[in-house]
C-alpha positions in Angstrom: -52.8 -1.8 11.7 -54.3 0.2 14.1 -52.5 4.0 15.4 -53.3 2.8 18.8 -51.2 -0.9 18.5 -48.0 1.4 17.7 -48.0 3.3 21.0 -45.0 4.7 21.7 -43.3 5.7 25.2 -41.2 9.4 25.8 -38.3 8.7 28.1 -38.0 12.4 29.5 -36.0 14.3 31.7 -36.7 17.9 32.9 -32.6 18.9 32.0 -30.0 17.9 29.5 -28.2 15.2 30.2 -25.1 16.7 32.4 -23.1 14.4 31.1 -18.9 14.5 33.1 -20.8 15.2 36.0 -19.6 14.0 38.9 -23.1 13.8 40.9 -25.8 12.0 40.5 -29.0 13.5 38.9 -32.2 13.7 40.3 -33.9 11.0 42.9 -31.0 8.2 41.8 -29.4 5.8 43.5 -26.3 7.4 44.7 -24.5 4.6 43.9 -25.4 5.0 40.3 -21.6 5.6 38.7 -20.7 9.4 36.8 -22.3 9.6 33.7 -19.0 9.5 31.0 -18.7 12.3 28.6 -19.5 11.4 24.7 -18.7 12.2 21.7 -21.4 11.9 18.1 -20.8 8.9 18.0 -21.4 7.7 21.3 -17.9 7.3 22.5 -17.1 7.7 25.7 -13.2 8.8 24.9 -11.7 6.1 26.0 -10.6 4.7 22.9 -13.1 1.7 23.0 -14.0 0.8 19.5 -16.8 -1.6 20.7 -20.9 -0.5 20.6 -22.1 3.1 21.4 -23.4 3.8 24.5 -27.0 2.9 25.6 -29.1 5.9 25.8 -32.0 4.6 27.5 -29.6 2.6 30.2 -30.5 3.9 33.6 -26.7 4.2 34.5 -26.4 6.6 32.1 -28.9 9.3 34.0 -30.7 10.3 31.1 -34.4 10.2 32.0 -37.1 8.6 34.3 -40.3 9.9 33.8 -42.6 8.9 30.7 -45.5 10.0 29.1 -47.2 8.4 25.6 -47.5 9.7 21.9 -48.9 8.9 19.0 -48.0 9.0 15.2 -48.4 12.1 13.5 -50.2 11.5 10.3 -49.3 13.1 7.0 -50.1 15.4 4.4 -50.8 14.7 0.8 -51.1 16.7 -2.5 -52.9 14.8 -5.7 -51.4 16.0 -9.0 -53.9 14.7 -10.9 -53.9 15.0 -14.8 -57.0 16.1 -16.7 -55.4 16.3 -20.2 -57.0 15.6 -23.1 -55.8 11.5 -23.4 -58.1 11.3 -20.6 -61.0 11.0 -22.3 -60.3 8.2 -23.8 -62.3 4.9 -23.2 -60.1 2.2 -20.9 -63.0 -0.6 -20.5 -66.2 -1.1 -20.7 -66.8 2.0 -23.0 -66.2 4.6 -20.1 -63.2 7.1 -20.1 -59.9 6.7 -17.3 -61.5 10.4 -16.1 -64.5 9.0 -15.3 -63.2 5.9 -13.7 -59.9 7.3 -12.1 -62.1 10.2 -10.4 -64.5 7.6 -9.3 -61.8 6.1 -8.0 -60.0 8.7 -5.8 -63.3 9.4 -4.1 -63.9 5.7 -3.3 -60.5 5.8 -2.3 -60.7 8.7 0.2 -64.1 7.4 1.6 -62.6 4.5 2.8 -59.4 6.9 4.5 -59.8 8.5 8.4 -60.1 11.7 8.1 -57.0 12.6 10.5 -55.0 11.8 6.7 -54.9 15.8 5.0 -55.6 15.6 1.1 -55.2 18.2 -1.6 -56.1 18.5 -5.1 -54.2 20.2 -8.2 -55.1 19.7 -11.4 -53.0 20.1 -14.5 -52.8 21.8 -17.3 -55.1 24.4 -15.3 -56.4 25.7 -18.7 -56.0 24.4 -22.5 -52.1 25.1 -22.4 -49.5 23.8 -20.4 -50.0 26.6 -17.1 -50.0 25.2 -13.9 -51.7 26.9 -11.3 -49.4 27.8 -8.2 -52.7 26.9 -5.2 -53.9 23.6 -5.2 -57.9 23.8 -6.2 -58.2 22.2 -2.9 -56.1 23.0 -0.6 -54.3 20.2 1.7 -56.6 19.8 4.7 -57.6 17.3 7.3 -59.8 15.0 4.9 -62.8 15.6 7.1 -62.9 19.2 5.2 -61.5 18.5 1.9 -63.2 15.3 0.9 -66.6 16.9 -0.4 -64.3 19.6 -2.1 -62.1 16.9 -3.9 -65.5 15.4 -5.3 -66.9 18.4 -6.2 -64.2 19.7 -7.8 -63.9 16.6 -9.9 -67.0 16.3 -10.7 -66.7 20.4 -12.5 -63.9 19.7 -14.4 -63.4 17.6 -17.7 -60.5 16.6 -19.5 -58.7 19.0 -22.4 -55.1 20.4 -22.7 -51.9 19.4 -22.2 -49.2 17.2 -20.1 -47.4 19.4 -18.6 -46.6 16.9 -15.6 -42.7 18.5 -14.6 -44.5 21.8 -13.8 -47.3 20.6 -11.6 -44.2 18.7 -9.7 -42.2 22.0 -9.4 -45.5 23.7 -8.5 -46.4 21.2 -5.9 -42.9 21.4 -4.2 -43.7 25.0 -3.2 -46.8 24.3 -2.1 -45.9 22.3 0.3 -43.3 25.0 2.2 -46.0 26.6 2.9 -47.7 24.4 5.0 -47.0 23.8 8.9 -47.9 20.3 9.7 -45.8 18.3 11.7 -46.2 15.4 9.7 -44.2 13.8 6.8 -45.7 15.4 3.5 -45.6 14.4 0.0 -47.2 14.4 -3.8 -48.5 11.5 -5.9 -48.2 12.3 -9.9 -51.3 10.8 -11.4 -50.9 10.7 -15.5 -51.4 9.0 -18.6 -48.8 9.9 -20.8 -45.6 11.3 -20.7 -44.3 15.5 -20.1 -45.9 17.2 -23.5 -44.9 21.1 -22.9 -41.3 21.1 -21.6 -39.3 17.9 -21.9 -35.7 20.0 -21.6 -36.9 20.3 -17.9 -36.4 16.6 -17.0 -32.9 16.0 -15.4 -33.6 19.5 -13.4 -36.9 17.8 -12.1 -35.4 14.8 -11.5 -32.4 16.3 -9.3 -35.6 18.1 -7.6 -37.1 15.4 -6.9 -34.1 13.5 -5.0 -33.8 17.1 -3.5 -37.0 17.0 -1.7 -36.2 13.5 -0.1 -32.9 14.2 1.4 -33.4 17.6 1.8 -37.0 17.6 3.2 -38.0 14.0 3.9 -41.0 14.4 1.3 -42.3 11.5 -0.7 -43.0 11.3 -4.2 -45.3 9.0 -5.7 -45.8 8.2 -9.4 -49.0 6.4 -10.6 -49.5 5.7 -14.3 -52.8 5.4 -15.8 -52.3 2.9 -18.5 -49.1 4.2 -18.7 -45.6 3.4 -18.0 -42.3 5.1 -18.8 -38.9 5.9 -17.8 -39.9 9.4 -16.4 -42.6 8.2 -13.7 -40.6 5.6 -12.9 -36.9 7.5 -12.0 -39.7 10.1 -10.3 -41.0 7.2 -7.8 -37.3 5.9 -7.4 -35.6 9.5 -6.6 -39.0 10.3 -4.4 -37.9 7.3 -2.1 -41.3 5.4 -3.2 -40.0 2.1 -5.2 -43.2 0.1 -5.6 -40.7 -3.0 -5.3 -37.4 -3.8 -4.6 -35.0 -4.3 -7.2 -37.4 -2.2 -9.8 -35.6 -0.2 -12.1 -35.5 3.7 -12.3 -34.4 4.1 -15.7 -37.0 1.3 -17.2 -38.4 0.8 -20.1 -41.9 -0.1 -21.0 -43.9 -0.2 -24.5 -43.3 3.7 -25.1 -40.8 6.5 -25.4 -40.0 9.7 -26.0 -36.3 9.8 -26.6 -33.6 6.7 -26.5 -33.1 7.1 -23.1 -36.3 5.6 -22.0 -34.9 2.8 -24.7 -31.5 1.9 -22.6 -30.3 3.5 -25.7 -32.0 1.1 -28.5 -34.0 3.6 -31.0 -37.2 5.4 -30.1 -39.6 5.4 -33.2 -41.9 8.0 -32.6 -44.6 9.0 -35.7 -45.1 12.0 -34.2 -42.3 13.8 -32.6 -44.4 15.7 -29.7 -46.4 11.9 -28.9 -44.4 8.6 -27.4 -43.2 6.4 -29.4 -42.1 2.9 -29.2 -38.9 1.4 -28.2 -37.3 -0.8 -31.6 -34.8 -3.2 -31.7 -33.1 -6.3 -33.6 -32.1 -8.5 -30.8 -32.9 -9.2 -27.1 -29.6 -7.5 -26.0 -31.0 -4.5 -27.4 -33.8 -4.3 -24.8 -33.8 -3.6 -20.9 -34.1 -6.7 -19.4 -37.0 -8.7 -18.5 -37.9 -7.4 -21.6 -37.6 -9.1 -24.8 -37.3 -7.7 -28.7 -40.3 -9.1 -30.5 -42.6 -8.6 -33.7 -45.0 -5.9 -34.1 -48.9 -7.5 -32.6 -50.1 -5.8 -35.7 -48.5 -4.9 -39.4 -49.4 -1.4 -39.9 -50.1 -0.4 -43.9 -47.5 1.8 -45.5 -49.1 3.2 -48.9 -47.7 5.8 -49.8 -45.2 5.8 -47.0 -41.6 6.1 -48.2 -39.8 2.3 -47.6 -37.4 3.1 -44.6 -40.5 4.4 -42.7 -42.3 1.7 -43.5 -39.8 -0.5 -42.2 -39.4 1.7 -38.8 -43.0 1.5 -37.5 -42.9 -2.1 -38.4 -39.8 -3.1 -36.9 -39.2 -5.1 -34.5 -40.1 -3.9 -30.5 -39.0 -4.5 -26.9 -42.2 -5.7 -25.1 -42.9 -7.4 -21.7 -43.0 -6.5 -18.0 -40.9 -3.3 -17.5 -40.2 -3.7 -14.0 -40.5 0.2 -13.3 -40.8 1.6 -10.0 -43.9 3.3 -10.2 -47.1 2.3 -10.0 -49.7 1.1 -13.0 -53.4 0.9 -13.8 -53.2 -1.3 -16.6 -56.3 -1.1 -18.8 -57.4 -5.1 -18.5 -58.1 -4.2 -14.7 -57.4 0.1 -14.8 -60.2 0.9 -12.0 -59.4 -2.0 -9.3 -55.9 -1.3 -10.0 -55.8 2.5 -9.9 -58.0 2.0 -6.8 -55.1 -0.6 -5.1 -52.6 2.1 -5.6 -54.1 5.2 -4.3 -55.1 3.1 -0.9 -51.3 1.9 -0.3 -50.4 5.5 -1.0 -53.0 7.7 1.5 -52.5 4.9 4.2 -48.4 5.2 3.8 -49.1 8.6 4.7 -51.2 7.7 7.6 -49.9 5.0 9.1 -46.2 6.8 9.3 -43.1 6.8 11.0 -43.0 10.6 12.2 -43.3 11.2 15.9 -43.9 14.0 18.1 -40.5 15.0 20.3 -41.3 16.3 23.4 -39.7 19.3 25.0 -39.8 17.7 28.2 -40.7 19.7 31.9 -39.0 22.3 31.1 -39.1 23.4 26.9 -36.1 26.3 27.2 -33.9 23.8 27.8 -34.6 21.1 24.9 -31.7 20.3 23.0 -32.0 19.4 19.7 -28.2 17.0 19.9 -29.3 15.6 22.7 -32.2 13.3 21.5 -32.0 9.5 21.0 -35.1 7.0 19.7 -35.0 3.0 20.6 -37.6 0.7 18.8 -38.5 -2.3 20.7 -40.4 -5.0 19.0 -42.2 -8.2 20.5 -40.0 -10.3 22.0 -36.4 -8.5 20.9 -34.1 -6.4 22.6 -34.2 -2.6 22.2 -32.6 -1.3 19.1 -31.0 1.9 19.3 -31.4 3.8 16.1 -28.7 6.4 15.2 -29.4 9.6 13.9 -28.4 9.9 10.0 -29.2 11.5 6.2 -29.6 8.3 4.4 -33.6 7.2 4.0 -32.3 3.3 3.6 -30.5 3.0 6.3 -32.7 1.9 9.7 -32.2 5.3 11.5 -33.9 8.6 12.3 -33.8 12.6 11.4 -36.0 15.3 12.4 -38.1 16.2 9.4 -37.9 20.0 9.1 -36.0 22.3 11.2 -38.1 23.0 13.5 -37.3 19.8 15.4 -41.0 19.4 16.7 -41.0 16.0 14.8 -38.7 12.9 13.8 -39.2 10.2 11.3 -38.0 6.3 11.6 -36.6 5.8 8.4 -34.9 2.3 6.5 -36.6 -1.1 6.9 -37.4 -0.8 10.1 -40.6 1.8 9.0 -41.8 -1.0 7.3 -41.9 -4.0 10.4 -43.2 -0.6 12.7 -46.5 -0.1 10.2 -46.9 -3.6 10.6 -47.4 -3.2 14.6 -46.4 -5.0 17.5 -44.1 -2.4 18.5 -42.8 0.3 20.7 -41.2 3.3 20.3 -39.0 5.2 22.9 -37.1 9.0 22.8 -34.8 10.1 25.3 -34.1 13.0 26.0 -31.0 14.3 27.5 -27.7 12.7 25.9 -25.8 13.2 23.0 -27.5 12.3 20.1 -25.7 9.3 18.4 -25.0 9.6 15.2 -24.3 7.7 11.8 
């Protein structure tokens, strides 16, 4: 899909809507009836429990003239892990560094440049410190591009995982910038939080924060990697990879019971992930399955009830969690997949430019309305509302200089074919 296929039209008018007046507004026919006064709902008072009223109906006097606009495109911070795990050979005897850093700048060759990229890296030494400034800041990618693959190509892996900082540092990051458009982080890691697990259900609530709060997106990419953590962290950050996945899921590793749906997490060393054990199917998270160990591992010298533990029995198969997953049988081409679905959600979005109309001093904020028309349908009048699911629309920040089309609809609107209308002058109607 092209920007250009997804024009979209401003209904303006030069004045808020006067709405109990008992003239007609500007060059209308003055046969055109009062405009009735509503409430937030769009209820004209009468007691009629039918539809709201129709913003964009001409009988309404809300606007005449119209000018076009465009999408605004978004901004994007890459947490990107360099611990030490990711040095470690995938396929083909070269590490996921070298290949997932390959990656990103194939990846953001192939992106326009109107998409603005930055780059943090975590740990930012040996330890678990996160720095607070991205290493490149988030810019229009024509600028940060060569900066991203420079930067990458000075740095190796070493350190820690300490992946719940770099979120929490990446959240204030991004108040501090002042584009319009929507703005949001992807986590890129291999393994699990190393440095400060007791931070999880804070992050977590952060997370869903910055979604209902702030309209930001979280993305979670494992490489080679999948656990209950990245997963709830894509499903609170509004960024499911598919519908139905699960946010507490389970995959071939843990770090406590929880990522187990409460079946034991044998772990042989308590700082490193473990793996989820059971003694019967029920035991496991479904699609999963309990099975045999692939591989007997020796026990000399091993006390028997260890033994037994790291050769029990496991829950294995598709995890079904919600982020996404370079697996190592295809890591690159896979890793690649999911970093070009992410920048281009963030480029092909649903935030608009709202207008101020003729005269700016007297834009209202309440007194805004969006209609999406698609080929061949009638208008739909979207509602103004909180809820990300729901086919609707809020402002992103409140400023008010943009709104974005959230619920379903987002989804048929990147697909084209559509047009998009504001109105300004009436009460806003509201969820």
């Amino acid at each position: 899909m092209t920007r250009s296929l997804l024009a979209a039209l401003l209904l303006l008018t030069s004045a808020r809507c006067d709405c109990g007046s008992s003239r007609p507004r500007g060059d209308r026919d003055s046969a055109v009836p009062d405009a009735p006064s509503f409430d937030s709902a769009g209820r004209d008072g009468s007691g009629d429990t039918g539809p709201a009223f129709d913003p964009f109906d001409p009988a309404n006097a809300c606007g005449a003239a119209t000018i076009e606009t465009e999408q605004i495109p978004g901004s994007l911070l890459i947490l990107f892990d360099k611990s030490g795990s990711m040095d470690d050979e995938v396929s083909g005897g070269r590490s996921k560094w070298d290949l997932a850093t390959e990656s990103i700048n194939t990846v953001l060759g192939s992106v326009s440049d109107e998409l603005s990229v930055g780059l943090l890296l975590f740990p930012s030494g040996g330890d678990c410190s996160v720095e607070a400034t991205p290493q490149v800041p988030v810019a229009p990618l024509s600028t940060t591009r060569p900066l991203i693959a420079s930067t990458l190509a000075g740095t190796g892996p070493g350190g820690s995982t300490p992946a719940f900082a770099s979120l929490q540092a990446g959240y204030r990051y991004l108040d501090t910038l002042t584009t319009a458009g929507p703005r949001g982080l992807v986590l890129v890691s291999d393994g699990g939080e190393t440095c400060d697990f007791e931070m999880r259900d804070a992050v977590m609530a952060l997370v869903e924060t910055e979604r209902l709060a702030k309209g930001r997106l979280t993305f979670a990419v494992g490489m080679d990697y999948a656990d209950n953590n990245l997963s709830t962290i894509a499903f609170n950050g509004g960024t499911p990879r598919v519908p139905g996945c699960l946010a507490e899921c389970t995959s071939g590793s843990c770090l406590d019971e929880g990522d187990c749906g409460g079946a034991p997490c044998v772990k042989l060393i308590d700082t490193e992930p473990g793996f989820c054990s059971c003694e019967n199917d029920s035991q496991c998270v479904m699609p999963q399955t309990c099975e045999p160990p692939p591989v007997m591992l020796p026990c000399t010298g091993l006390p028997p009830s260890i033994c037994a533990a790291i050769n029990a029995d496991r829950c294995e198969g598709p995890a079904n969690c919600c982020h996404y997953n370079a697996a190592a049988s295809d890591f690159q081409a896979q890793f690649e997949a999911a970093l070009d679905e992410i920048a281009r959600r963030l480029l092909d979005s649903c935030v608009f430019a709202v207008p101020r109309g003729a005269n700016p001093d007297d834009f209202d904020p309440n007194n805004v309305n969006v209609g999406v028309t698609f080929e061949g349908e009638e208008r739909t009048v979207l509602r103004r509302g909180d809820d990300p699911a729901v086919d609707s629309w809020n402002y992103t920040d409140p400023t008010n200089e943009s709104l974005i089309i959230q619920g379903p609809i987002c989804d048929r609107l990147l697909m084209g074919g559509a047009t998009v209308e504001i109105v300004l002058g009436c009460p806003t109607i509201l969820i």
